[in-house]
N, CA, C and O atoms as a Tripos MOL2 file, in Angstrom:
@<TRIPOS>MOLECULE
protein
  200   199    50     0     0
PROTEIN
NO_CHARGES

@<TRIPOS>ATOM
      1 N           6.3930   -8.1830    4.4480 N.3       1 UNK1
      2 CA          6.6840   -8.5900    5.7970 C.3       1 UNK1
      3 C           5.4160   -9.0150    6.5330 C.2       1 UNK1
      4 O           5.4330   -9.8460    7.4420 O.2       1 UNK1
      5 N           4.4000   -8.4500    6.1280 N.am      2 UNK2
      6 CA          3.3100   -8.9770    6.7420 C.3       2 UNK2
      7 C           2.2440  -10.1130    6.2390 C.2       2 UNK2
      8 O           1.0220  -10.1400    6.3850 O.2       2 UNK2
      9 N           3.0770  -10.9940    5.6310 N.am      3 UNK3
     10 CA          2.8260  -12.4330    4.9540 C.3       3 UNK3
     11 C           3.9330  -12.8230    6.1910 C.2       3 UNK3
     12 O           3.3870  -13.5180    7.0490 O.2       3 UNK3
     13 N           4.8150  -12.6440    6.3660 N.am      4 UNK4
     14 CA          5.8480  -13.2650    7.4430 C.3       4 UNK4
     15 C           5.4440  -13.0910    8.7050 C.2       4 UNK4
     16 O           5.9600  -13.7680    9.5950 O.2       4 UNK4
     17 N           4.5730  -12.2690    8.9530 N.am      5 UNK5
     18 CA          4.5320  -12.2460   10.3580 C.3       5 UNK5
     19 C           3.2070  -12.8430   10.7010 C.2       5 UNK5
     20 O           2.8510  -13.0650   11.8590 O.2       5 UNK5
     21 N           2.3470  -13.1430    9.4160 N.am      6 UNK6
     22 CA          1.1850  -14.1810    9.5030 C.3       6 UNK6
     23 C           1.0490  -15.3080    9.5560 C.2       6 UNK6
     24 O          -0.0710  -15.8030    9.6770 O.2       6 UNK6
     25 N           2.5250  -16.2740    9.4570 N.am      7 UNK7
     26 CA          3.1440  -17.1800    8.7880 C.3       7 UNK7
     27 C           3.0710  -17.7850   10.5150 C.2       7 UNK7
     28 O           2.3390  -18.5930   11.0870 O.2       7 UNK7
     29 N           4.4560  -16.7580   11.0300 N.am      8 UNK8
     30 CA          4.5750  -16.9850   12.6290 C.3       8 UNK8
     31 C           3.6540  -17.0560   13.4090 C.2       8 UNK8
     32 O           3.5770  -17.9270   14.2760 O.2       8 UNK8
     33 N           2.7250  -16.0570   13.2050 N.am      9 UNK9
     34 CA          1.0030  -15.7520   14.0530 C.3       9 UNK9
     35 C           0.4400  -17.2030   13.8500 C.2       9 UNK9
     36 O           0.3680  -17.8610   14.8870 O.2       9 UNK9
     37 N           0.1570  -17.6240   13.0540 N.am     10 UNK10
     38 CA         -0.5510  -19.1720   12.5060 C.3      10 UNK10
     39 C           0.1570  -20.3050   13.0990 C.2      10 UNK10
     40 O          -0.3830  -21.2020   13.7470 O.2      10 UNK10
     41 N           1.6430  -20.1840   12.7820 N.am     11 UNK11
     42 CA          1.8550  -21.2180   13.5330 C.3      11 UNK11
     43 C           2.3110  -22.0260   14.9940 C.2      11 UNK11
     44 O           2.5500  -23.2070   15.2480 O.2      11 UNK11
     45 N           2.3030  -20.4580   16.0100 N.am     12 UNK12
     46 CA          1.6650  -20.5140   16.7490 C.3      12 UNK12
     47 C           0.6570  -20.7280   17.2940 C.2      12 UNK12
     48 O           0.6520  -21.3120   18.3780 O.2      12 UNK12
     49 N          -0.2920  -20.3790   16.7850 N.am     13 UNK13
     50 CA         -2.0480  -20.5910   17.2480 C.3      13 UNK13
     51 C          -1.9660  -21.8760   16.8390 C.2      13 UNK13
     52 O          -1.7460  -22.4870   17.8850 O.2      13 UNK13
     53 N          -2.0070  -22.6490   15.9680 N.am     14 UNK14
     54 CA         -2.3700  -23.5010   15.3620 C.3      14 UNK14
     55 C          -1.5910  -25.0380   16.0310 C.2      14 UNK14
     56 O          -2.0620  -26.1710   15.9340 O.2      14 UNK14
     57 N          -0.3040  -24.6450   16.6990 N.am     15 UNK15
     58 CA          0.3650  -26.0540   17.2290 C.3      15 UNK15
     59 C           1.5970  -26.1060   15.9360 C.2      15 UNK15
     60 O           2.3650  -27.0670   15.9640 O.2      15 UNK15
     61 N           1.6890  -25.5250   15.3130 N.am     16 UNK16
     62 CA          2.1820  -26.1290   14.3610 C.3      16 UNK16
     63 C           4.1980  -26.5090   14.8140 C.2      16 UNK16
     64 O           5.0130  -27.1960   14.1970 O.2      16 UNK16
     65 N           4.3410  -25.7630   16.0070 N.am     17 UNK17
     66 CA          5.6530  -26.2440   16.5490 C.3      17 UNK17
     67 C           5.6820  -27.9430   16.3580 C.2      17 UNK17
     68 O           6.3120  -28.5520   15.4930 O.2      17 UNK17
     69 N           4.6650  -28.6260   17.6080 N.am     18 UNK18
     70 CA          5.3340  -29.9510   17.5540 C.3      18 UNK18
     71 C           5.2750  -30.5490   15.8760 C.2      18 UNK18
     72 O           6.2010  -31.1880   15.3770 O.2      18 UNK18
     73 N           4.2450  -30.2660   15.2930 N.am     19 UNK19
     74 CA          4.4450  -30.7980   13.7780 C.3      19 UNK19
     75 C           5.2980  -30.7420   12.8250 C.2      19 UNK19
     76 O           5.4820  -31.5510   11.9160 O.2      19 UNK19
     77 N           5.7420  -29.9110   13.0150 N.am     20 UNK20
     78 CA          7.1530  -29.1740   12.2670 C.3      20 UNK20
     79 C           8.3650  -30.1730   13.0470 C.2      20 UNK20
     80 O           9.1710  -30.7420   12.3090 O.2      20 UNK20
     81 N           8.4250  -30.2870   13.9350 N.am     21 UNK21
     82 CA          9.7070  -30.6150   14.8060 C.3      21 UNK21
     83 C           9.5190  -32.3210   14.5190 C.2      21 UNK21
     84 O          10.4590  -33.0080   14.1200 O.2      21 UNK21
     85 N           8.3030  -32.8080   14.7610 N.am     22 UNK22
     86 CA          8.1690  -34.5990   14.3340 C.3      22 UNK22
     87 C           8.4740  -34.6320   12.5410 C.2      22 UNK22
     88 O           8.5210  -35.7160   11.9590 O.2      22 UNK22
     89 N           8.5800  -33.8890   12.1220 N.am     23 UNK23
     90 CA          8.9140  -33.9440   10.4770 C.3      23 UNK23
     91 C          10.2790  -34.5470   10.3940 C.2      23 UNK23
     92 O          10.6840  -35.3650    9.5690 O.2      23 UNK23
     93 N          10.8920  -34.0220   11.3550 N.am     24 UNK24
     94 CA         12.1890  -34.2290   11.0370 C.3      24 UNK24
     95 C          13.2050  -33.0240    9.9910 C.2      24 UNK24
     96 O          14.4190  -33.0720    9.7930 O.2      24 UNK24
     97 N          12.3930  -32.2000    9.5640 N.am     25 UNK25
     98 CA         13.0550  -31.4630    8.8490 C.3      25 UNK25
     99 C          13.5200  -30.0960    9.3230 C.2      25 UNK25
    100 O          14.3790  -29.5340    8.6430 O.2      25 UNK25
    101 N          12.9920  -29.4230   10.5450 N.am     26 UNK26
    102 CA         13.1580  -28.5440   11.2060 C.3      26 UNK26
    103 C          13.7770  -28.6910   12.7300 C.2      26 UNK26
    104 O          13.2210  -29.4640   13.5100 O.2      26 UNK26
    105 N          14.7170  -28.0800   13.0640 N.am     27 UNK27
    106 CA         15.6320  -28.4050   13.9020 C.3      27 UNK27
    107 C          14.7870  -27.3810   15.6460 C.2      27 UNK27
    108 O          13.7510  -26.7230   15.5400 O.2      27 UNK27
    109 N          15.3880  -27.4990   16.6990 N.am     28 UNK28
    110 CA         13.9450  -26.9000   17.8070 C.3      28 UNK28
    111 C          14.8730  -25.3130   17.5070 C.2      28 UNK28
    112 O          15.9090  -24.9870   16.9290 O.2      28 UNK28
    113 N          13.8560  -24.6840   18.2340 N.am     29 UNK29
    114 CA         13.4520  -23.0760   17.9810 C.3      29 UNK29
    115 C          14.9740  -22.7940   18.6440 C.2      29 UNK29
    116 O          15.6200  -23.4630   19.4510 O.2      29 UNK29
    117 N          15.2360  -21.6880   18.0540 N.am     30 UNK30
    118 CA         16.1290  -21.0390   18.6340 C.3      30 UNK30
    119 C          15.5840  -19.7010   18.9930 C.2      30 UNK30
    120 O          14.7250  -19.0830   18.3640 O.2      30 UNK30
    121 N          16.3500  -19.2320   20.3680 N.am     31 UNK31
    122 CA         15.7480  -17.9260   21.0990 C.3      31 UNK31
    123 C          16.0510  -16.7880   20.5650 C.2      31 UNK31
    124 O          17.2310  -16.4900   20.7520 O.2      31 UNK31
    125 N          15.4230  -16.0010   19.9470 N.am     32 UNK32
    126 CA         15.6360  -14.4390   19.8370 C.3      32 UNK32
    127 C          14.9200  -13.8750   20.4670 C.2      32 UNK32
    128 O          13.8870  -14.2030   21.0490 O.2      32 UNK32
    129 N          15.9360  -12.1560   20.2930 N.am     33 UNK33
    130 CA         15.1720  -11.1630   21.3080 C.3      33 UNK33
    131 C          13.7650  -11.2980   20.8660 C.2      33 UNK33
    132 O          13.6080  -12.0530   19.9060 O.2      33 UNK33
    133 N          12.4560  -10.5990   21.4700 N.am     34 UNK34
    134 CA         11.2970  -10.0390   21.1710 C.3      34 UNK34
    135 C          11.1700   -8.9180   20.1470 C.2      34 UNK34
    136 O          10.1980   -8.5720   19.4760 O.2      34 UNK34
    137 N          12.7230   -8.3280   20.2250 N.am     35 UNK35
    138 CA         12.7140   -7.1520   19.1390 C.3      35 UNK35
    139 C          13.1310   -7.5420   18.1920 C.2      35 UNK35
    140 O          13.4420   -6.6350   17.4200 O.2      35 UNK35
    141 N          13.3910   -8.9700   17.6640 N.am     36 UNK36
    142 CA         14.0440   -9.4920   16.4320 C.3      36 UNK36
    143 C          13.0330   -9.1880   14.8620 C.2      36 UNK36
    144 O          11.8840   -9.6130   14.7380 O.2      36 UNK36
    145 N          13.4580   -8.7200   14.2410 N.am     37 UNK37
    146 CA         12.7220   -8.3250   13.0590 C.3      37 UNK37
    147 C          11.6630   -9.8050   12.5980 C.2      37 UNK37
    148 O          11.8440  -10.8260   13.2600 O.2      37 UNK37
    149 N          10.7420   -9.8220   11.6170 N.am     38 UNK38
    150 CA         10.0550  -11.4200   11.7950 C.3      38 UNK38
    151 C          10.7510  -12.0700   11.2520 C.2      38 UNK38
    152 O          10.8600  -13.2240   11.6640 O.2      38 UNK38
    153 N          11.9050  -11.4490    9.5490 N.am     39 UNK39
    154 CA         12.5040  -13.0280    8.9230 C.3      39 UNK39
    155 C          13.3780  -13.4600   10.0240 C.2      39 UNK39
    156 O          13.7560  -14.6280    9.9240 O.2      39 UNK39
    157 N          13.8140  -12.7690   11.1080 N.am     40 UNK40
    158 CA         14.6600  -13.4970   11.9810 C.3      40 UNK40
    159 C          14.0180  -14.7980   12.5960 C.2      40 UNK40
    160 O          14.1860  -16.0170   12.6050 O.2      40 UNK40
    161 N          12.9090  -13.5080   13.2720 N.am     41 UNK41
    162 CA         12.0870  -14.8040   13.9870 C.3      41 UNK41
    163 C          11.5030  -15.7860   13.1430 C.2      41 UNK41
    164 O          11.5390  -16.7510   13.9060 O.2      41 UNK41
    165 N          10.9800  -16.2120   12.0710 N.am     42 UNK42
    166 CA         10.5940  -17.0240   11.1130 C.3      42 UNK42
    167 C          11.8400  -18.1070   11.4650 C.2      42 UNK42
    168 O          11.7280  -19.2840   11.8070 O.2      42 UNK42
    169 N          13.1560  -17.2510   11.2520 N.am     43 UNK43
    170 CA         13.9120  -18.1820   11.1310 C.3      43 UNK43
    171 C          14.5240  -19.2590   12.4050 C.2      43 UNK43
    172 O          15.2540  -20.2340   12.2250 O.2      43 UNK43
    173 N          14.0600  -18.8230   13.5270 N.am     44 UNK44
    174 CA         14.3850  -18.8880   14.5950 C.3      44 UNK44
    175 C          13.4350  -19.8890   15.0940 C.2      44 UNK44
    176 O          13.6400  -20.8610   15.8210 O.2      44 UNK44
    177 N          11.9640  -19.3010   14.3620 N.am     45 UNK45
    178 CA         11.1310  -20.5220   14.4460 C.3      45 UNK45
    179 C          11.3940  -21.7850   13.9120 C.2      45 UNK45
    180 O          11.0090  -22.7960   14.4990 O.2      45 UNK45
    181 N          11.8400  -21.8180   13.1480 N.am     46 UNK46
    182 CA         11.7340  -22.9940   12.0690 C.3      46 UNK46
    183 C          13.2910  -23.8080   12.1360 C.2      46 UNK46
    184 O          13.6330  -24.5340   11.2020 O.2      46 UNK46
    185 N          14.1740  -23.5950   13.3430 N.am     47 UNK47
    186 CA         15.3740  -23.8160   13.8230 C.3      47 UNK47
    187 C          16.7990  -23.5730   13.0010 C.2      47 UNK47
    188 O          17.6510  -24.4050   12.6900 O.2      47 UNK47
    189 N          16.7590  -22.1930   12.7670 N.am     48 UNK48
    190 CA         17.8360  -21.9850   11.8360 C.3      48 UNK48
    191 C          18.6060  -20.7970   12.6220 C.2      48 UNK48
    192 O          17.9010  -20.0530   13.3050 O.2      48 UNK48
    193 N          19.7920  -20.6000   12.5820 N.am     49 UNK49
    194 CA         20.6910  -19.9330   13.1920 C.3      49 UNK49
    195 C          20.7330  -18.8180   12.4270 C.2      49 UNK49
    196 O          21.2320  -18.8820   11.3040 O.2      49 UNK49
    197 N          20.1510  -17.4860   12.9850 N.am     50 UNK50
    198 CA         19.7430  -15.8490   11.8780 C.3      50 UNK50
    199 C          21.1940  -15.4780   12.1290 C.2      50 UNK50
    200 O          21.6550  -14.4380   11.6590 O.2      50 UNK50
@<TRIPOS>BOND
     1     1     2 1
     2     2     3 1
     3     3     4 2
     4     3     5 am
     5     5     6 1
     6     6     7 1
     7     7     8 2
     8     7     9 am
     9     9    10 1
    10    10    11 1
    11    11    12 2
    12    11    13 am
    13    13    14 1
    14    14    15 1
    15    15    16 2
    16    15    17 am
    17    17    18 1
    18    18    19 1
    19    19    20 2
    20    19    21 am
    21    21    22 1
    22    22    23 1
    23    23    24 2
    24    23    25 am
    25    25    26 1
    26    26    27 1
    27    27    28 2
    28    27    29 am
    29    29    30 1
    30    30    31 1
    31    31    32 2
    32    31    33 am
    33    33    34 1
    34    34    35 1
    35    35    36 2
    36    35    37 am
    37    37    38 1
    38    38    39 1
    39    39    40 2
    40    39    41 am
    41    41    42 1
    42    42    43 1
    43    43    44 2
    44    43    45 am
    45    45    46 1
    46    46    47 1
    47    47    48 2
    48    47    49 am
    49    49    50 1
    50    50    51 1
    51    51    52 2
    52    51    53 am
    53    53    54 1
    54    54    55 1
    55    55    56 2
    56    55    57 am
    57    57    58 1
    58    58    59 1
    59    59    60 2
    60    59    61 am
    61    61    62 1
    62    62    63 1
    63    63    64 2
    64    63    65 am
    65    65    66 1
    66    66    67 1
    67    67    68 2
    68    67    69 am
    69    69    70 1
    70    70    71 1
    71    71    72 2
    72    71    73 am
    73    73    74 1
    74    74    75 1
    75    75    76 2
    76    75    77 am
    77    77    78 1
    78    78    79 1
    79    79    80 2
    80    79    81 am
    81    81    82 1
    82    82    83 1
    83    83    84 2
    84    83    85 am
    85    85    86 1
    86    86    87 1
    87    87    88 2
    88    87    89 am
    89    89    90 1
    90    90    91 1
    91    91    92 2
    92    91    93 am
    93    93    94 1
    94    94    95 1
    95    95    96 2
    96    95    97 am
    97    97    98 1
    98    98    99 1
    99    99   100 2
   100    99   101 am
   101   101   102 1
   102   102   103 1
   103   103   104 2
   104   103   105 am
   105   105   106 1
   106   106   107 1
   107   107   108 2
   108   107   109 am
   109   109   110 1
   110   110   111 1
   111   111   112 2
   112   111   113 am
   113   113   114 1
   114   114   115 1
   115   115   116 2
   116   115   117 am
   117   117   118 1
   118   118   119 1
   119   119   120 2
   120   119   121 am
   121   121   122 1
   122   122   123 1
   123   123   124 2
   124   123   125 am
   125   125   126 1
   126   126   127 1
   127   127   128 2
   128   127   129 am
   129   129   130 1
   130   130   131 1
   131   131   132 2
   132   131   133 am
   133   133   134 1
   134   134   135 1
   135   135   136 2
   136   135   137 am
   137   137   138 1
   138   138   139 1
   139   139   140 2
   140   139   141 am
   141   141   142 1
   142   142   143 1
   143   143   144 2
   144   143   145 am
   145   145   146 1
   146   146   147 1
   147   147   148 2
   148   147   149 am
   149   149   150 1
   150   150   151 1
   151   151   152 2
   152   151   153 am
   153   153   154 1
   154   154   155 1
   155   155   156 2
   156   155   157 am
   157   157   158 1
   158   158   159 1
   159   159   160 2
   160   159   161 am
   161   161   162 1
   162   162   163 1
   163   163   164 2
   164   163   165 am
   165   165   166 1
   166   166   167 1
   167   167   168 2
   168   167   169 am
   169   169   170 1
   170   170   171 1
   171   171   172 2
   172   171   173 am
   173   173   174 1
   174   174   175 1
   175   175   176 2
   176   175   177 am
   177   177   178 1
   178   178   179 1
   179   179   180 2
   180   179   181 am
   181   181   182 1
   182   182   183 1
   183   183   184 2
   184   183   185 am
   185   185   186 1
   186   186   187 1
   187   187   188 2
   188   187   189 am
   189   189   190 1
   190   190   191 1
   191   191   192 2
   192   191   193 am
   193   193   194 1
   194   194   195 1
   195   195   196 2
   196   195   197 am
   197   197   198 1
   198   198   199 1
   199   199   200 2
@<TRIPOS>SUBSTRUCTURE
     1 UNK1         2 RESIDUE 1 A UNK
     2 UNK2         6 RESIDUE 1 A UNK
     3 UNK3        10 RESIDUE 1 A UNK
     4 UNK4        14 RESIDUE 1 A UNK
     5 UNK5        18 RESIDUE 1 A UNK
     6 UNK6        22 RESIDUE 1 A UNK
     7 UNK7        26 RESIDUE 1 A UNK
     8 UNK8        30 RESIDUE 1 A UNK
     9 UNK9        34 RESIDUE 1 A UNK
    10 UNK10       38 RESIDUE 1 A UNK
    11 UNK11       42 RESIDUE 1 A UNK
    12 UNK12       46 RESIDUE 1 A UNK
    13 UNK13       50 RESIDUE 1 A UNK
    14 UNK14       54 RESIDUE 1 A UNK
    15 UNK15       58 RESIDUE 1 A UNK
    16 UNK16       62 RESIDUE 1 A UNK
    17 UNK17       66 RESIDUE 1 A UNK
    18 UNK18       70 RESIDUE 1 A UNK
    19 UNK19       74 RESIDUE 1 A UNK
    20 UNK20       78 RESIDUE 1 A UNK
    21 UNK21       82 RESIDUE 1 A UNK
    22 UNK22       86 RESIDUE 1 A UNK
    23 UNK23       90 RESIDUE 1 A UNK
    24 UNK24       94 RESIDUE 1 A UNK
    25 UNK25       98 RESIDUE 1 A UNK
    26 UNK26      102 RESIDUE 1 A UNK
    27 UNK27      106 RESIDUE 1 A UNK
    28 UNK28      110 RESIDUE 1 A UNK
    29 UNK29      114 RESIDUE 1 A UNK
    30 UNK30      118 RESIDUE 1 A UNK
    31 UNK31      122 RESIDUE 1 A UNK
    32 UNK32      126 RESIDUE 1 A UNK
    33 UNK33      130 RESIDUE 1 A UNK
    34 UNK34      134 RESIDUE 1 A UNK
    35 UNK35      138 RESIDUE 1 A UNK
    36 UNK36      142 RESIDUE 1 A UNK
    37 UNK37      146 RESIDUE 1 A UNK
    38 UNK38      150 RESIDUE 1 A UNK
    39 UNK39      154 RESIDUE 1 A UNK
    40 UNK40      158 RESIDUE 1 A UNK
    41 UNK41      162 RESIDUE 1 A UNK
    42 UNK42      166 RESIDUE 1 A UNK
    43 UNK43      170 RESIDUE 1 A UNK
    44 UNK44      174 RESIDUE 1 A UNK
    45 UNK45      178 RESIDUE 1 A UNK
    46 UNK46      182 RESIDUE 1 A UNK
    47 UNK47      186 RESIDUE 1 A UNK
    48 UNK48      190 RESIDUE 1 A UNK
    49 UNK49      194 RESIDUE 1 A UNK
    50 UNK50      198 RESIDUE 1 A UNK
């Protein structure tokens, strides 16, 4: 889990939202709680319905 939550940490810092989203392959973020476990949030990042 803590490869996953380094994954999220990075691509935050890094910008990597708008890059991901101009790909075309990742759909925009969907909101979870703050208490969402990380594969949620991973998934939430990367626009997938957990």
């Amino acid at each position: 889990m803590a490869l996953l939550e380094g994954v999220v940490t990075l691509a935050r810092h890094f910008g990597a939202n708008e890059v991901l989203r101009k790909s075309g392959q990742y759909g925009p973020r969907v909101e979870v709680p703050e208490s969402a476990d990380v594969q949620t949030r991973l998934l939430a990042f990367i626009g997938r319905q957990p």
